[in-house]
C-alpha positions as CSV (number, residue, x, y, z in Angstrom):
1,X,0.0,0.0,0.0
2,X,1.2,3.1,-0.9
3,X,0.4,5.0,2.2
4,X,0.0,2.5,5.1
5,X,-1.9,3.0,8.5
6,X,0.0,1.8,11.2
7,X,-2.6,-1.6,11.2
8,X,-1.1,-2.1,7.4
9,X,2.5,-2.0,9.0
10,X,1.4,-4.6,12.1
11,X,-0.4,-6.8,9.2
12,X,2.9,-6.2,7.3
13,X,4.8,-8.2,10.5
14,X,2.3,-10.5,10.9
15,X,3.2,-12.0,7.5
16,X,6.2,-12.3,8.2
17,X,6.6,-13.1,11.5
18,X,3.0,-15.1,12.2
19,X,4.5,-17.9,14.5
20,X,7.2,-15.6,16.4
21,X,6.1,-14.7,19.9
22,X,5.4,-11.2,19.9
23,X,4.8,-10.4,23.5
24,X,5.6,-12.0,26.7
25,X,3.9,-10.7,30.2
26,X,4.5,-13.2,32.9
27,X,4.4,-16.7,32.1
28,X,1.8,-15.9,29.2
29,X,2.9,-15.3,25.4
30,X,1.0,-14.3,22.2
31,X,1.9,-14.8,19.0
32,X,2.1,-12.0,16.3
33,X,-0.6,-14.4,14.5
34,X,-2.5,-14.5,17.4
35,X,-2.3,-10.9,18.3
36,X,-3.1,-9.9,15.3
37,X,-6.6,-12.2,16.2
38,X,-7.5,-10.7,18.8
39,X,-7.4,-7.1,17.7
40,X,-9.4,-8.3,14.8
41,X,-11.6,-9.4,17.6
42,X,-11.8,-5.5,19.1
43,X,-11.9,-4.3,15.9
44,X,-14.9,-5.7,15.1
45,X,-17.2,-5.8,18.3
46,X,-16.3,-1.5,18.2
47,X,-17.8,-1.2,14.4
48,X,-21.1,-3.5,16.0
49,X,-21.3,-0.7,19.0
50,X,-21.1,2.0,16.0
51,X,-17.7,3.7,16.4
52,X,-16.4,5.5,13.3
53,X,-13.3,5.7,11.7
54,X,-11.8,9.3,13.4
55,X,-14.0,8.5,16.9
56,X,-12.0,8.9,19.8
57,X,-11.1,6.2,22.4
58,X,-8.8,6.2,25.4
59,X,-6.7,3.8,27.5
60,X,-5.6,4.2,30.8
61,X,-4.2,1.4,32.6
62,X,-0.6,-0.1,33.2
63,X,1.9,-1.3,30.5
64,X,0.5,-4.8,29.6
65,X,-0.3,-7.5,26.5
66,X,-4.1,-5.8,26.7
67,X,-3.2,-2.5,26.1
68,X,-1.6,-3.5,23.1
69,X,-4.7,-6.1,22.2
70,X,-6.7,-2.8,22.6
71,X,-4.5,0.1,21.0
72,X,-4.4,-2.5,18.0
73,X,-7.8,-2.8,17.5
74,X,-8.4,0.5,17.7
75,X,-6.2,1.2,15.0
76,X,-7.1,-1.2,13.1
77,X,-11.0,0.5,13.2
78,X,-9.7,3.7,12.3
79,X,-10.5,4.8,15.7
80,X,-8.1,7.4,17.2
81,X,-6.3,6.4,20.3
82,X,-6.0,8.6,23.6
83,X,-3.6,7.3,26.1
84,X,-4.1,8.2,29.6
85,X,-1.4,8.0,31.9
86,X,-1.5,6.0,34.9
87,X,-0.9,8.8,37.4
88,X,-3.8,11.2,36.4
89,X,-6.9,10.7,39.0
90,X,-10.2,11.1,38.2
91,X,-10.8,15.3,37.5
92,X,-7.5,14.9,35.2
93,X,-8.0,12.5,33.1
94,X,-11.4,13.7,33.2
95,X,-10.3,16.7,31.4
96,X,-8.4,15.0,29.0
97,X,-11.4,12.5,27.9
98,X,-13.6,15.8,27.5
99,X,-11.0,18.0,25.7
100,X,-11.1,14.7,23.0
101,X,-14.6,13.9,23.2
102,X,-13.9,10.5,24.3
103,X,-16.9,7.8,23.4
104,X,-15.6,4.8,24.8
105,X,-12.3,3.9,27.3
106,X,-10.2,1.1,27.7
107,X,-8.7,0.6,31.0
108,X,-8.1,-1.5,34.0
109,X,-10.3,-1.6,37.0
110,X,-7.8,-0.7,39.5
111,X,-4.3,-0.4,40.3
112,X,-2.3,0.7,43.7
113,X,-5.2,1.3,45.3
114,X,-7.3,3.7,43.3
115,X,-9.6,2.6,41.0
116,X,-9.8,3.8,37.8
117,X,-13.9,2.4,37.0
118,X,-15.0,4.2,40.1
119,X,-13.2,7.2,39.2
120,X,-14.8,7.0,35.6
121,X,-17.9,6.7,37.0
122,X,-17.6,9.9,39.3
123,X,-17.2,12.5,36.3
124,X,-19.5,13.8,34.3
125,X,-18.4,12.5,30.8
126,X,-21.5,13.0,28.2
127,X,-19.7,11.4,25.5
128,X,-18.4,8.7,27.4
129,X,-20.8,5.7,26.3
130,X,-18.5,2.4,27.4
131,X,-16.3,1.6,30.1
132,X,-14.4,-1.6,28.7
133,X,-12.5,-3.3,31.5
134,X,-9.0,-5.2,31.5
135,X,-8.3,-6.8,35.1
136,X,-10.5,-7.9,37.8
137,X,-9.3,-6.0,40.7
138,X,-10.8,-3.4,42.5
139,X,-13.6,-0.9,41.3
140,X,-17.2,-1.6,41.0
141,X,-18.9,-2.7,38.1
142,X,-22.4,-1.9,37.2
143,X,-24.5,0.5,34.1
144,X,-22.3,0.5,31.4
145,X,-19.1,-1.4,32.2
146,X,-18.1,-4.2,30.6
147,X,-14.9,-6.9,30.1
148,X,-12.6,-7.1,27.5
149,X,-13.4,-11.2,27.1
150,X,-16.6,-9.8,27.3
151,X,-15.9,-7.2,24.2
152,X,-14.3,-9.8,22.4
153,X,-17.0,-12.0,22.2
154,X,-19.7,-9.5,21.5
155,X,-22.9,-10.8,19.5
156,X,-22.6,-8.0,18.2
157,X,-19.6,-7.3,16.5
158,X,-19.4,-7.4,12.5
159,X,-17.7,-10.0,10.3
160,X,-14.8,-9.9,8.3
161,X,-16.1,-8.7,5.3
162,X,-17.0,-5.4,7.0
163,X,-13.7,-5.4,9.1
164,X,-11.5,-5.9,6.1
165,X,-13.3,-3.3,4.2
166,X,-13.0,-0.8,7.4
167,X,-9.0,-1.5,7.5
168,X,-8.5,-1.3,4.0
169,X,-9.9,2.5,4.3
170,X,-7.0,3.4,6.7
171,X,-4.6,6.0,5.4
172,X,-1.6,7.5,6.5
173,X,-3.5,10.9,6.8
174,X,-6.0,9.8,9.4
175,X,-4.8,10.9,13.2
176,X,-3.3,7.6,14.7
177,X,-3.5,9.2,18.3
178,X,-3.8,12.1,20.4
179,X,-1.5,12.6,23.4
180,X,-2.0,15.1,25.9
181,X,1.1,17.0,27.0
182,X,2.0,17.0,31.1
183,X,0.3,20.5,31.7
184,X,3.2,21.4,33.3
185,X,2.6,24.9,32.4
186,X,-1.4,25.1,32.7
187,X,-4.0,22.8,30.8
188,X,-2.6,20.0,29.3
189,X,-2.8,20.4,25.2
190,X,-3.7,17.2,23.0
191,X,-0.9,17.0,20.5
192,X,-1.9,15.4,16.6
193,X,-0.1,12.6,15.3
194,X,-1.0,11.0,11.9
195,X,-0.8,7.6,11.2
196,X,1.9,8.7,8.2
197,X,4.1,11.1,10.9
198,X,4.2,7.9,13.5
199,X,5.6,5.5,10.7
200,X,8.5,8.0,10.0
201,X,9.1,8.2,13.7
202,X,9.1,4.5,14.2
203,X,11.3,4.0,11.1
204,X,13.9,6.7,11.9
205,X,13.6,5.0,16.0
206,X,15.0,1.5,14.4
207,X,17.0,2.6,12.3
208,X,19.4,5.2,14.1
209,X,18.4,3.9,17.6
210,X,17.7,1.0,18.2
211,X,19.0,-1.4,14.7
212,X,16.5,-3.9,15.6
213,X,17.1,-7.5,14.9
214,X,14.1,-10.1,15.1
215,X,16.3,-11.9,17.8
216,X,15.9,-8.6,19.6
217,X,13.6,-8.8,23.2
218,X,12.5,-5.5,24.5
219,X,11.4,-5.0,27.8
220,X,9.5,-1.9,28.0
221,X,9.7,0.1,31.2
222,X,8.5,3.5,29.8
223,X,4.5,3.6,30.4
224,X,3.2,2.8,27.7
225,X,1.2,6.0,27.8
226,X,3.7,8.4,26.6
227,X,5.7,8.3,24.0
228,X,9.0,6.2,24.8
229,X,6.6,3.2,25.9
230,X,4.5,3.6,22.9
231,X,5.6,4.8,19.5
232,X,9.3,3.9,20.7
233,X,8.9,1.1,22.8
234,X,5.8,-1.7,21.7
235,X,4.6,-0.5,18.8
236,X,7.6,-0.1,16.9
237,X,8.9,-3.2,17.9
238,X,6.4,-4.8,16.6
239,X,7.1,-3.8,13.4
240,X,9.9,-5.0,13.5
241,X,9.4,-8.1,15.0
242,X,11.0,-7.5,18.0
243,X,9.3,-9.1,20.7
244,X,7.9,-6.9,24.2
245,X,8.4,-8.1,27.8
246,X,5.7,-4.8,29.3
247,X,6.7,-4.1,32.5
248,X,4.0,-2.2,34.7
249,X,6.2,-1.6,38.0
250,X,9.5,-1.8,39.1
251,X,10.9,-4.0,41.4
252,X,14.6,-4.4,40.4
253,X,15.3,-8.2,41.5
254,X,12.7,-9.3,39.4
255,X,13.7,-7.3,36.5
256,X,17.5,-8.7,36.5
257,X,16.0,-12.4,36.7
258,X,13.4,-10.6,34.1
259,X,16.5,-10.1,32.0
260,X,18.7,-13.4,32.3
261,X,15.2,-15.7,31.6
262,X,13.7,-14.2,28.9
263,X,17.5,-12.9,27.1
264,X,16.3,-8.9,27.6
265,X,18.2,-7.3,24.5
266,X,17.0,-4.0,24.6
267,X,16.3,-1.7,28.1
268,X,15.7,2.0,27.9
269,X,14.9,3.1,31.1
270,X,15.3,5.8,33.5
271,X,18.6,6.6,35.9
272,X,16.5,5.3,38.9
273,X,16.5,2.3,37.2
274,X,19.2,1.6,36.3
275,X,21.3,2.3,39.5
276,X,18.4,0.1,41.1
277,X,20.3,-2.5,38.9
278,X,23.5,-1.6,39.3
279,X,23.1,-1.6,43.6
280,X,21.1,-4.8,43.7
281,X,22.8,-7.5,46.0
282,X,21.6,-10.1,43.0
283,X,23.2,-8.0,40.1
284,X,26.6,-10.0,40.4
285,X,25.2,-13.7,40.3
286,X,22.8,-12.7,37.5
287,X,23.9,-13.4,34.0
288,X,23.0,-10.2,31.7
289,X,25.3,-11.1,28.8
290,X,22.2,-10.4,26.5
291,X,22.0,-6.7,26.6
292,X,23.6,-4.9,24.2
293,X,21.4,-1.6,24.5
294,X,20.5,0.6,27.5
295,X,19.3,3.9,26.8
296,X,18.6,6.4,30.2
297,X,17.1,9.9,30.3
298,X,14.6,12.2,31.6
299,X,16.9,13.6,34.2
300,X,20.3,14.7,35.1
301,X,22.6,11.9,34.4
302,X,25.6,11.6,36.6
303,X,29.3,10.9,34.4
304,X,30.0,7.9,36.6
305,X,26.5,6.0,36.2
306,X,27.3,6.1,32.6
307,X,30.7,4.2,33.6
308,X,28.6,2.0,35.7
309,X,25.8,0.9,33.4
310,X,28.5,0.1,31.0
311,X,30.6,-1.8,33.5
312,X,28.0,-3.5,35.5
313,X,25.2,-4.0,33.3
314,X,25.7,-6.4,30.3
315,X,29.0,-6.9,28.4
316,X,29.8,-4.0,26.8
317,X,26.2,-2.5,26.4
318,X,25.8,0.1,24.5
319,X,24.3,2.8,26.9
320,X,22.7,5.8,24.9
321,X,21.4,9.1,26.1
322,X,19.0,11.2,23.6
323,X,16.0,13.7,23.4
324,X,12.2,13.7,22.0
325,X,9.2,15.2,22.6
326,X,5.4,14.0,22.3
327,X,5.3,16.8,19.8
328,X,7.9,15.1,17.5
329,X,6.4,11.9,17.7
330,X,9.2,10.7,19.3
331,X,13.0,11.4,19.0
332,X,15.1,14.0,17.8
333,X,18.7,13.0,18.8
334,X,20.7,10.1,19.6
335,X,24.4,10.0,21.0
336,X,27.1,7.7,19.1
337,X,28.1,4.3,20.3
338,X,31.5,5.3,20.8
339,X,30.8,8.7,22.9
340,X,32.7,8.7,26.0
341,X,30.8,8.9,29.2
342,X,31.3,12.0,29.5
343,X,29.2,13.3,26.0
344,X,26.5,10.5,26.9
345,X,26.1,11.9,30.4
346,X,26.1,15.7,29.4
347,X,24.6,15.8,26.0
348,X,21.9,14.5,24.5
349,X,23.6,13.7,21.0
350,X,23.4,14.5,17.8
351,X,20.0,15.1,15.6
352,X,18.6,12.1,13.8
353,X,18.8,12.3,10.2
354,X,15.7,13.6,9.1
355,X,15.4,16.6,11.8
356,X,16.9,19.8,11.0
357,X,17.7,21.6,14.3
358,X,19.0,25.1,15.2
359,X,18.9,27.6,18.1
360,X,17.6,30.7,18.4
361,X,17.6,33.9,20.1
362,X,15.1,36.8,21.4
363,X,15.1,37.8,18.5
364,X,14.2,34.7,16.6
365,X,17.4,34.7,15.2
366,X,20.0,31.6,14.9
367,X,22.7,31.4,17.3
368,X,26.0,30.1,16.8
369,X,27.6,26.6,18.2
370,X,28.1,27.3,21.6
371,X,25.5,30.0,22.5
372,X,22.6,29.0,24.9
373,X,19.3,29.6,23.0
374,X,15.4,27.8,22.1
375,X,16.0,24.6,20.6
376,X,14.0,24.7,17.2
377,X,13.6,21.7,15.3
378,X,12.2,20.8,12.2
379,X,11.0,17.1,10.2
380,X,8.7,15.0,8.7
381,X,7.1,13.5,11.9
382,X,6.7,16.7,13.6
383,X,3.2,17.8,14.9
384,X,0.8,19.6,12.6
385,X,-0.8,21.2,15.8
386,X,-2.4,20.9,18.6
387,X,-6.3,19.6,19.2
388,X,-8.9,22.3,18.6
389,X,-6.4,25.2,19.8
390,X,-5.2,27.4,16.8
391,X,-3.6,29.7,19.4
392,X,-1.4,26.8,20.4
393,X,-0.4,25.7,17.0
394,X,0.2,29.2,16.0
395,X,2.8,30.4,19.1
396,X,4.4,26.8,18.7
397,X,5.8,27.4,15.2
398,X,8.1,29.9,13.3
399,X,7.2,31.5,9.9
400,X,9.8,28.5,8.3
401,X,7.9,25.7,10.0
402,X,10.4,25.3,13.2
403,X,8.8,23.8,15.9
404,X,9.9,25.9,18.9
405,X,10.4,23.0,21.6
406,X,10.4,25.8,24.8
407,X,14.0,23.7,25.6
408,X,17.0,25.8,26.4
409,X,20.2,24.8,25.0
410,X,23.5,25.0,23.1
411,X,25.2,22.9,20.2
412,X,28.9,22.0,20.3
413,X,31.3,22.3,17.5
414,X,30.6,18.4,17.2
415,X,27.2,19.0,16.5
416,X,25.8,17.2,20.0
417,X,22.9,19.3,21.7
418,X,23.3,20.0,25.3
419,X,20.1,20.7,26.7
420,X,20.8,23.6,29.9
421,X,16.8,23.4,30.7
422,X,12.9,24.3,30.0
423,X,12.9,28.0,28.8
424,X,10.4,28.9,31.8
425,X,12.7,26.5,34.4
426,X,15.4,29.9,33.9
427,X,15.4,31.8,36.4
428,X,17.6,35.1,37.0
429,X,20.3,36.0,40.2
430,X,20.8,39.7,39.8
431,X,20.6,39.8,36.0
432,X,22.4,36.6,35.8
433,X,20.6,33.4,32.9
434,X,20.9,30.4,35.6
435,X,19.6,26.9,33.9
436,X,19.2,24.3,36.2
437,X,19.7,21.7,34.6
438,X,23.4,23.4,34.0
439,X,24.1,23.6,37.8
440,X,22.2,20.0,38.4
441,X,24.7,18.2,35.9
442,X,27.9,20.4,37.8
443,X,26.5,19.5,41.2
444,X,25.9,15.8,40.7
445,X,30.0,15.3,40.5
446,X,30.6,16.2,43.6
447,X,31.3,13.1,45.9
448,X,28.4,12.3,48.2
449,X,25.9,13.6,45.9
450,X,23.5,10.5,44.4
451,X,20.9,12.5,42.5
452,X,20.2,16.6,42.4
453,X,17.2,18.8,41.3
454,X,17.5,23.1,41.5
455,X,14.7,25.5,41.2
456,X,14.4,29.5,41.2
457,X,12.9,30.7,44.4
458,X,12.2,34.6,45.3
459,X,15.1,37.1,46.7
460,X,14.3,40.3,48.2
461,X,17.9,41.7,46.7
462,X,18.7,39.3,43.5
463,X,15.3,38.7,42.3
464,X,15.8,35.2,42.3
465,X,18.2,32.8,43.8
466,X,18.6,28.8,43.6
467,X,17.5,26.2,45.9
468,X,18.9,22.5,45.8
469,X,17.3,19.5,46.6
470,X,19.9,17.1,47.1
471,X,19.6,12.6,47.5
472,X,23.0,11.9,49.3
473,X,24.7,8.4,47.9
474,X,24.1,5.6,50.5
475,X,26.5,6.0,53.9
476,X,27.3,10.2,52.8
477,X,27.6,12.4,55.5
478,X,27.0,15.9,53.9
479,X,25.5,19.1,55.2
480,X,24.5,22.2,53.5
481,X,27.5,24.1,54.2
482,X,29.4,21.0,52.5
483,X,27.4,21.5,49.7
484,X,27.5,24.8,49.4
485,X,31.2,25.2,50.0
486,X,31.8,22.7,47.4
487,X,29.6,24.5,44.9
488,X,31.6,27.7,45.4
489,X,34.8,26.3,44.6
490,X,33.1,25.3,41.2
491,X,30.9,27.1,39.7
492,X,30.4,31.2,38.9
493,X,29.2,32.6,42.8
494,X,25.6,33.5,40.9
495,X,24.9,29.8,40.1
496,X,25.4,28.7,43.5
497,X,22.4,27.4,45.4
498,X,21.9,29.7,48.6
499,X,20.3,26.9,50.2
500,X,20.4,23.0,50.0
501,X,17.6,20.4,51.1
502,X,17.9,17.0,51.7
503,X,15.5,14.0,50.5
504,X,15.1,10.4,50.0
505,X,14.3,10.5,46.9
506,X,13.5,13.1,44.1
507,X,9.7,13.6,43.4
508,X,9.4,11.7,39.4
509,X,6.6,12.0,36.7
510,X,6.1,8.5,35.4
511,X,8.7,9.0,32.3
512,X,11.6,9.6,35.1
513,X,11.9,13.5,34.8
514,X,12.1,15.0,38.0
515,X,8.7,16.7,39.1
516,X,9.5,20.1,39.6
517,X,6.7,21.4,40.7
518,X,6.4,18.8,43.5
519,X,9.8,20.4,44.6
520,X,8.1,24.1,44.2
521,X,5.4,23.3,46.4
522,X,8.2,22.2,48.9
523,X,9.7,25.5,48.5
């Protein structure tokens, strides 16, 4: 076909790779054959409850083999999917499933304790006509709730004829999928992906990142929500056939066994992770000769877990570091295989092929290497917009069709972007530019320190000065005045925090970035 739906592509695997096990979740596999069965099987039960090619219809539930039985059928019925992530309650996702005019959702009945049916049920959703249910945990069920075997099975649902005539009408122009940015910055905008703009961000994903091989296993840590668990973690591997271990929670003894029974290839993850690997009692006695990539990001990165992951994890893995956004579909850079730690841990490489980048001023202006600007980037699989806001769209783009990220950062005379922090994350000591993100990386080499997050907060005579939140490595014995002594040696006096707090642990969204405004409210 000359412009495939991302169903096409699946059905495209399928023939190829029919027998091959395409997903493993406990001690249960499925076949891309069989998978490819029971989306036909969701496909066709949603055309006998009436939705439409371009309805809208959201999952929210943990990383598992449904999710992708769901997201597949959905696809497959030209339906548009709306992934909700698993941390949202009730009045968020709420907002999300209004803003999209959601008909039917897709999730499971409960998980840690809060259940997501219940919550459903407590909103006021008008175009919310089905609640179809994964699990069996938690949640009441009553009106009009019903299971997935359930949906499956449906009276109902049309035959094949129909389905097949529904799937051939797929194009790459339909929207594959909606996904609603973090709302960091206010309400949370639903960002437009076409079925055509994820192919080119899958294809570009295997072939610069990841160089799939069908012997490749991927175990997907990244919620499958967002776009590293989705677009760049099950889906593409599927077309590739690759097969997906989804893991919905992290418990890192079972994920090292995870990795020596099932021969895990392929781990991005975030730092957390990963040094919950690396510190593990079992880590030693467990045989991870099968890795050979490890990608970590979403947060500062110190230089020596770098040297860890590659000494400790695998036999000389490949550990990547790189940079995407929802509105990109996916990535935008990727570091070599032979950077030293050093450029893996600092930057986040160099652009993938098919992105044009450059960085800009006030002025709108581009900067030369080395000046700190907005990161501006511009490709096939970029965003046309945003969902029903033409304000949005508008402010996000330059006249030449540069998406304006809202990223601060700099490019180095070997063309590797170093990323100094979120435009509106700046914050100014007496006239002074101070990125985080810049003092975060400078901070986390200083002995004692394990992880590090820094935020503006008001000063009657600078304006603005910075506070550090600081997790001390296991047995430190640090104070603030260490801290702050140390950070004065270091770095220019107007970067240095003027206070330091300790925690446990740094507060994380569910992609691994540090939630700053968790540490703002601390403040």
């Amino acid at each position: 076909m000359d412009d495939p739906s991302l169903y096409h592509r699946f059905q495209q695997a399928v023939a190829l790779h029919g027998a091959r096990i395409a997903i493993t979740q406990g001690d249960a596999n499925i076949s891309f054959s069989a998978l490819e069965a029971a989306s036909r099987d969701v496909a066709a039960a949603l055309m006998g409850l009436g939705i439409q090619r371009g309805d809208r219809i959201a999952i929210w539930g943990v990383n598992s083999m449904n999710w992708v039985i769901a997201a597949l059928g959905i696809q497959a019925v030209g339906g548009v999917l709306i992934p909700i992530g698993t941390r949202l309650r009730g009045r968020e996702a709420a907002g999300i499933l209004s803003d999209a005019q959601v008909r039917l959702v897709f999730c499971d009945r409960g998980f840690g304790g809060f259940s997501y049916v219940d919550a459903l049920r407590e909103q006021d959703l008008p175009a919310m006509e089905r609640i179809v249910v994964f699990g069996e945990t938690g949640g009441s069920v009553s009106g009009p709730v019903m299971t997935l075997g359930a949906l499956r099975a449906s009276p109902d649902r049309v035959d094949d004829g129909a389905l097949d005539a529904r799937i051939a009408a797929g194009s790459g122009d339909d929207l594959s999928d909606i996904i609603f940015t973090s709302g960091t910055t206010g309400r949370p905008k639903g960002v437009l992906t076409t079925h055509r703009k994820s192919l080119l961000a899958c294809d570009i994903q295997a072939a610069e990142i990841n160089r799939f091989t069908p012997d490749d296993v991927f175990a997907v840590t990244f919620p499958f929500a967002h776009n590293a668990g989705y677009r760049a973690g099950w889906l593409v591997s599927l077309f590739y056939g690759v097969r997906v271990i989804p893991i919905s929670t992290f418990d890192a003894g079972e994920l090292l066994r995870l990795i020596e029974r099932e021969g895990v290839t392929m781990l991005p993850t975030a730092p957390p992770v990963a040094q919950g690997l690396i510190d593990h009692p079992d880590r030693e006695r467990t045989d991870l000769s099968s890795l050979k990539l490890m990608g970590v990001g979403g947060t500062t990165i110190p230089v020596k877990l770098i040297r860890d992951m590659q000494t400790h994890l695998g036999s000389g893995t490949v550990v990547q570091t790189g940079y995407g956004l929802t509105e990109a579909a996916g990535s935008l850079t990727i570091t070599y295989d032979d950077d030293p730690p050093e450029v893996i841990a600092t930057t986040v490489g160099h652009p993938l092929s098919n992105i044009e980048m450059k960085i800009l001023g006030p002025d709108g202006a581009a900067l030369a290497h080395g000046e700190t600007g907005e990161v501006a980037v511009r490709g096939p699989q970029i965003t046309p917009g945003y969902l029903d806001n033409p304000e949005a769209t508008a402010a996000a783009f330059t006249a030449d069709g540069f998406l304006l990220t809202g990223d601060a950062g700099w490019l180095d005379e070997a063309g590797n972007l170093h990323l100094t922090d979120r435009i509106k994350d700046m914050y100014l000591v007496g006239g002074f530019n101070c990125y985080p993100a810049e003092i975060e990386r400078m901070m986390a080499m200083m002995p004692g320190i394990a992880t590090v997050a820094v935020i503006g907060m008001d000063d009657e005579r600078l304006g603005q000065v910075g506070l550090a939140f600081v997790v001390k490595e296991k047995g430190a014995e640090l104070t603030e005045a260490d801290v702050i002594a140390w950070c004065r040696a270091e770095m220019a006096n107007y970067k240095v925090p003027r206070a330091v707090r300790f925690l446990d642990a740094l507060p994380l969204n569910a992609t691994g970035k540090v939630a700053k405004m968790e540490l703002r409210a601390m403040a």
